[in-house]
N, C-alpha and C positions, 0 to 999 in steps of 0.2 A: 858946581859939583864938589863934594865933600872928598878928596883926595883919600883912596884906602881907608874907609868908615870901618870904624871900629867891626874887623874880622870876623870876630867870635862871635857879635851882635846878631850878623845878617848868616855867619853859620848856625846860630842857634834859631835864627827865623827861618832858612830854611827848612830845619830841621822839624821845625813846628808844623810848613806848610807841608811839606810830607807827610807828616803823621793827619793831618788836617785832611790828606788827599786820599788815603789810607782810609780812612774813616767816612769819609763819603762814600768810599764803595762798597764796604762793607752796610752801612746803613741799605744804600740805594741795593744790592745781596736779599739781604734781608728781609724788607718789602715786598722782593719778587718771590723769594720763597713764602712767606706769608701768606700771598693774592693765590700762591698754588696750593697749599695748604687748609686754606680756607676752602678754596673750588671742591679739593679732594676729602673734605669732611673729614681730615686728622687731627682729630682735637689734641692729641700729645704733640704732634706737630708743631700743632698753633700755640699752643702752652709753651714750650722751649721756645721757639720765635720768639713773642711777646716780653720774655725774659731776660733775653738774648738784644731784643732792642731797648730794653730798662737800661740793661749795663750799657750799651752802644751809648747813652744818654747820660751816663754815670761820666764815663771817656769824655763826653766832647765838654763835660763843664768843667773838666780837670784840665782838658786842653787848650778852655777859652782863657781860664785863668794864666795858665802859661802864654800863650799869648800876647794877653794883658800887658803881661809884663816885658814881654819883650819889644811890644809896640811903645810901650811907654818909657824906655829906654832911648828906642831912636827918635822918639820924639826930643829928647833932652837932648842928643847928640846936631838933632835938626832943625832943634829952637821952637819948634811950634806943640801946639796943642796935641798931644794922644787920639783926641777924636777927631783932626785934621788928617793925621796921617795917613794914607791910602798908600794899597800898595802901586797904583800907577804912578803917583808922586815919588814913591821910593825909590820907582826905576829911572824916573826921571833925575834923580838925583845923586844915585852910585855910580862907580868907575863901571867902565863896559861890561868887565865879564860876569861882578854882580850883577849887574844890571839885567844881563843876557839870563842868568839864572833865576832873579826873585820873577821875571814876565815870563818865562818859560811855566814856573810852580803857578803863576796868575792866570794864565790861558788856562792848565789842564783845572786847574779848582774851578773855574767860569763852565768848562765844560762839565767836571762833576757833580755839577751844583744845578746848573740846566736838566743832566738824565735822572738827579735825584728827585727832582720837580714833577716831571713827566711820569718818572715811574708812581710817588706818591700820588698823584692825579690819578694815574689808572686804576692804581690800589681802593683808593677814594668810590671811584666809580662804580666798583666792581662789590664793594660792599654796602655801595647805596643801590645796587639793583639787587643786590641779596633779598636788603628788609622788605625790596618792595614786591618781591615776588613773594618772601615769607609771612608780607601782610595780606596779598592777594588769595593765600591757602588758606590762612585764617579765617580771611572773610568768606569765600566760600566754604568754610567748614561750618561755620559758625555766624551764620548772618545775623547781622548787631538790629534787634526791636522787634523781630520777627518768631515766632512761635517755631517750635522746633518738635515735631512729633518722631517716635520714632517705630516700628517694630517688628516684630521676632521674625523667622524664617514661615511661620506659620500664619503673617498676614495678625496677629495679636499688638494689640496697643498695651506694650507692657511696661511703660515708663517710671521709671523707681526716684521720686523728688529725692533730690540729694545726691544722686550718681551723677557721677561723673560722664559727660560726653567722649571727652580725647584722650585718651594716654597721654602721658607726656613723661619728660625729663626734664629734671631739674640738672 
């Protein structure tokens, strides 16, 4: 055990896994408003969301680089390789009440990082049954090889080549 490791080091990596823990809920926020957003057909909604998770993604490259570096500090501090270092080896290796703090930041980010999983999963899901219900209207709107007659209220086959079938939005 490295006797009182350089202070500042493992204050500043807490301070990282906080923001790190911060940031997962917000993401994991996010997604769930998204999955409602989407359900509820607000596309300004979903436009701010979308945008909102761009920057969320701006944050965590700004935060992995910080990181970085602070991993790769106690790495020099603890003789070994950067991409050796784990944070359960770390607690294996600071005085107790680091120790008690960096596994404390290590459980709740294990658990953040678990309901971030499960909520993108369900997000996942939920707009793979979308397409598939928005391809099932399609296809019944529009059956793909098959001739498509249509007409007027008066029982007239008035069909105009080049008109369009569906309304749509672009």
């Amino acid at each position: 055990m490295i006797a009182r490791t350089n202070e500042s080091l493992i204050n500043e990596l807490l301070a990282v896994l906080d923001e790190e823990l911060e940031l997962l809920a917000t993401k994991r926020s996010l997604l769930s408003n998204l999955s409602e957003a989407l359900i509820g057909r607000d596309d300004e909604a979903t436009e701010r969301l979308l945008e909102q998770i761009e920057q969320s993604e701006q944050a965590q490259a700004s935060l992995d680089m910080r990181l970085k570096a602070v991993r790769e500090s106690l790495a020099d501090v603890f003789g070994c390789d950067a991409r050796d270092l784990r944070l359960s080896r770390l607690v294996a290796e600071l005085p107790d009440e680091q120790a008690r703090k960096v596994d404390s930041r290590r459980r709740k980010m294990t658990g953040q990082v678990e309901a971030l999983r499960r909520q993108h999963l369900q997000t996942v899901l939920m707009l793979a049954e979308c397409a598939r219900i928005n391809r099932m209207l399609l296809d019944s709107m529009l059956p793909a090889g098959e001739t498509v007659t249509t007409y007027d209220a008066a029982g007239m086959n008035n069909w105009r080549s080049g008109a369009g079938l569906v309304d749509k939005e672009l």
